[in-house]
N, C-alpha and C positions, 0 to 999 in steps of 0.2 A: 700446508694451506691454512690461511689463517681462519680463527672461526668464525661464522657470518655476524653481522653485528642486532641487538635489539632491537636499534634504534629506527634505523635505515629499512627500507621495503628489500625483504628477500625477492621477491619478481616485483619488473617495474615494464609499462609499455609505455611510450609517448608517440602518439601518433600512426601508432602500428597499422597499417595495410597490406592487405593481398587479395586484389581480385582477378578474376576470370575474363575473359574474351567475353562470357555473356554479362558478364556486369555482377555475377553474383561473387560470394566473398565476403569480405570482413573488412572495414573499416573506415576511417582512421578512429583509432581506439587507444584513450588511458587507461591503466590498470595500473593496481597499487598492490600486493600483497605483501603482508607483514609477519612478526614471528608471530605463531601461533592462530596465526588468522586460516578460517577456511571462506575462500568465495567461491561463489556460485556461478556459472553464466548460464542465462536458462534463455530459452527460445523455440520455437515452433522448427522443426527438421528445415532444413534450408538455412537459417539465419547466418550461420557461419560458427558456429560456435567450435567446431572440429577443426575450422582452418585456423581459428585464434589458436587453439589449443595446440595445434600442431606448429603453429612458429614459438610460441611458450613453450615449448617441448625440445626444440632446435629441431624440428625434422622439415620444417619448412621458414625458409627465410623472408620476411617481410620485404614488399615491392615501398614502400616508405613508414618512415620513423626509426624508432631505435627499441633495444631490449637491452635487460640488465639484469645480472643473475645475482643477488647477493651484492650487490654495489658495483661490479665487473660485468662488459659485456662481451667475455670471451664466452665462446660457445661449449671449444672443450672443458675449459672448466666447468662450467654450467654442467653438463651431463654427469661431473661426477660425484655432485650433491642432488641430482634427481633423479626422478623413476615416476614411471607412464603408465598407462594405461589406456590403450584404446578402445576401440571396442570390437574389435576381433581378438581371439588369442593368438600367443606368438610362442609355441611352444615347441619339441621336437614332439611328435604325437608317439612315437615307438616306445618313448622312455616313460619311466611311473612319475607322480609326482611326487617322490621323494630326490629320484634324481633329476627332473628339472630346476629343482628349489636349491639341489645342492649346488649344480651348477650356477646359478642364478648367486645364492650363495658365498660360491667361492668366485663369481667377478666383480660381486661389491666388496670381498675382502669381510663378509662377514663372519662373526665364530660360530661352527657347526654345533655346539650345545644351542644355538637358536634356533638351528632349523627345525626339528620335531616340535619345540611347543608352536612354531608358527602353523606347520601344518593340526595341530592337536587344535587350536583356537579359530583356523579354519572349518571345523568340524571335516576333515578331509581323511585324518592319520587313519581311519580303517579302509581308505581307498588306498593310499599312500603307495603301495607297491604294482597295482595296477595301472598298466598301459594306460596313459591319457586317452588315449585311442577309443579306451572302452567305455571310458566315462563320460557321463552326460554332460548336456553345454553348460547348464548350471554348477556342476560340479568343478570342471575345468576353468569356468570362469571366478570360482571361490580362487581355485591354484593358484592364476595369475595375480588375481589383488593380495595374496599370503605370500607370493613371489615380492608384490610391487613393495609391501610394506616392510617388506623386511628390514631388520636393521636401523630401523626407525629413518628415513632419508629427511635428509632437510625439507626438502622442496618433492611434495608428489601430486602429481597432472593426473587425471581421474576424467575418459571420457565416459561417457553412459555407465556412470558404475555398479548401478542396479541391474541392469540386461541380464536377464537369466537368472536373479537372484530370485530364492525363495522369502517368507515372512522372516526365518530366520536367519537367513544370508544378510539382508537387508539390517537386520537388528544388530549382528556381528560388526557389519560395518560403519552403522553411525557411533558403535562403541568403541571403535577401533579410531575414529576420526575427532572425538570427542577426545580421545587420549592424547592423540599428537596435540591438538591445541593444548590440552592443559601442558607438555612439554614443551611449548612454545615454536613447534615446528608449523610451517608453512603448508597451504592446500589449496588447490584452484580444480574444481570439477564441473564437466560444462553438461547438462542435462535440460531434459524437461522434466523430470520426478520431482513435483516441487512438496511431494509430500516429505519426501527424504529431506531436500532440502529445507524446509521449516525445521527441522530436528538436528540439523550440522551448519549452518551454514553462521557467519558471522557476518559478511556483505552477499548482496546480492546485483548481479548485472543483467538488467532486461538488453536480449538483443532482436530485432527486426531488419531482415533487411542488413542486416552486417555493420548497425547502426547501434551504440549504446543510447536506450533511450532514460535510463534511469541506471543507478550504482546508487544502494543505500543500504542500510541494516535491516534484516527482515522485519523488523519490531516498527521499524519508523515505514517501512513501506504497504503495512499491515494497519497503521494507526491514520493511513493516508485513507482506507475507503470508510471509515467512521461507522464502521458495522454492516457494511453492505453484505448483502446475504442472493445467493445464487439461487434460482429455483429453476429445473430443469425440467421441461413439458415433454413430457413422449407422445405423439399421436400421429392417427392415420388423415389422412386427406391434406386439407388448406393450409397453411398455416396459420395461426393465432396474433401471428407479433404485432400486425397491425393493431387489437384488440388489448395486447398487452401494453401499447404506451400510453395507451388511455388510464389507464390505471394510476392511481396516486401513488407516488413513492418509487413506481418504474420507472429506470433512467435510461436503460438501454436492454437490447435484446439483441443474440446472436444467434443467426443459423448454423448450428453443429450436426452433426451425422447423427440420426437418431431422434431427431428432435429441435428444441429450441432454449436457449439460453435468455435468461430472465436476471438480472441486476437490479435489485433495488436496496431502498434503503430502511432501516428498520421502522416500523411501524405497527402497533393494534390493529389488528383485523386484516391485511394484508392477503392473505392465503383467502380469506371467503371472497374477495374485491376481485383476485384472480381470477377463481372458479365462477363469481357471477360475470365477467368479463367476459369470456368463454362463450356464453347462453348455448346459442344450438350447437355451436361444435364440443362443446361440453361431452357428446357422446361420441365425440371420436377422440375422446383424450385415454389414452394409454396407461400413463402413469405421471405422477408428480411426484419429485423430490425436491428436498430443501437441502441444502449444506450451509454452513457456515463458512463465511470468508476466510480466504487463504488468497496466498500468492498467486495462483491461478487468477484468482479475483481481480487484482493490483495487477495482472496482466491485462487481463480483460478491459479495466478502467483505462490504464494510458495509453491501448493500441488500435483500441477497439476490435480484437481480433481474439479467439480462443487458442490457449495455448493447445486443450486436448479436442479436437475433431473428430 
């Protein structure tokens, strides 16, 4: 098989759909990935990002448009430059994970002097001979991504790839995905962890609704809210928000579980304009935080809906 080329998009969608009798689903959707590129699809549970994922993946076939693996849109081929990841495990649970890996292993035809450091850089090798069975979810789900990566695949699909990771699960993996790009290999993970995503991602696709509403580079879609800054109100009773658009510099406000989301744009003295804003229900306020703008932010701006509720 010939090798993929630089030039050309290793995965390509034009027009891709699949939806449901209820209307929920995915599409019609372009996607481009390229060598070395990681994109992101991020969206609130429901959007579709699983059913994208899963026709990118060949496990499900698009109701209209076309896919393209590598310049080809043969499917067997396709599968045997990729590797998955959903977000269940897919494991024999009796065996250790030494012997799922080898298996895993020897049906990509990779060389067994790989498998040990794989597991060793998963932090996994002193489980490695225990039953999957006995191992935690977080542990089992290190397996499978030490499984997915092995061998370094052209093309790997990454649904929720955080789920069950710990601070240094999570750290292993942006290191691990930071490497393939510098090798020039391909990545498409569809999440709402846009904290991870800030740290791996080269494009990013807002989905709503099974709808792309934005595909750009985190940096240009970061440089879209011009410093807007998040301030989240925890409190008991009323709520505030009416009180909060009165305020100078607040653009918008979101009802979130917990509280209430605050969008504004930077400004001198902004935090006291709040809290004077406030007046009597000032003593049913809870807690206030500030964050700084992220991707969440840039969701929040072009959807007007929160990613995390």
């Amino acid at each position: 098989m010939n090798e993929p080329s630089l030039t050309e998009p290793w995965l390509s969608a034009a027009g891709v759909s699949r939806r449901f009798r209820n209307g929920r689903g995915v599409g019609p959707i372009n996607l481009s990935v390229g060598s070395g590129e990681v994109q992101a699809l991020v969206g609130p549970n429901g959007c579709g990002k699983t059913t994208l994922l899963r026709c990118l993946a060949t496990r499900s076939r698009p109701q209209a448009g076309s896919l393209s693996w590598f310049g080809d849109s043969n499917r067997q081929l396709a599968r045997r430059r990729l590797a998955v990841v959903f977000d269940s495990t897919a494991h024999a649970e009796e065996l250790s994970a030494r012997q799922n890996l080898a298996f895993f292993g020897t049906m990509r035809q990779v060389p067994g002097d790989l498998w040990e450091p794989a597991l060793e850089e998963a932090s996994v090798a002193e489980l490695g001979d225990d039953p999957l069975s006995r191992l935690s979810y977080g542990m089992r789900r290190r397996v499978l991504l030490a499984e997915a990566v092995l061998g370094a695949p052209p093309l790997l699909l990454l649904d929720e790839p955080t789920l069950g990771l710990d601070v240094s699960g999570c750290q292993w993996l942006v290191e691990v995905l930071r490497a393939r790009a510098r090798l020039g290999l391909a990545t498409c993970i569809a999440t709402n962890d846009t904290d991870f995503v800030e740290q791996v991602a080269s494009r990013v696709c807002f989905l709503v609704d099974g709808a792309a509403v934005r595909d750009a580079p985190p940096a240009e879609l970061l440089a879209d809210l011009g410093g807007m800054r998040e301030i989240r109100l925890s409190y008991r009773g009323a709520s505030p928000a009416a009180r909060m658009l009165l305020v100078p510099g607040v653009e918008r406000t979101v009802e979130a579980e917990g509280g209430l989301l605050v969008l504004a744009g930077p400004r001198d003295g902004l935090i006291p304009d709040i809290l004077a804003a406030l007046g009597d229900l000032d003593a049913h306020l809870i807690d206030l935080t500030v964050r700084d703008p992220g991707l969440a932010d840039c969701f929040l701006q072009l959807t007007g809906r929160a990613l995390h509720v």
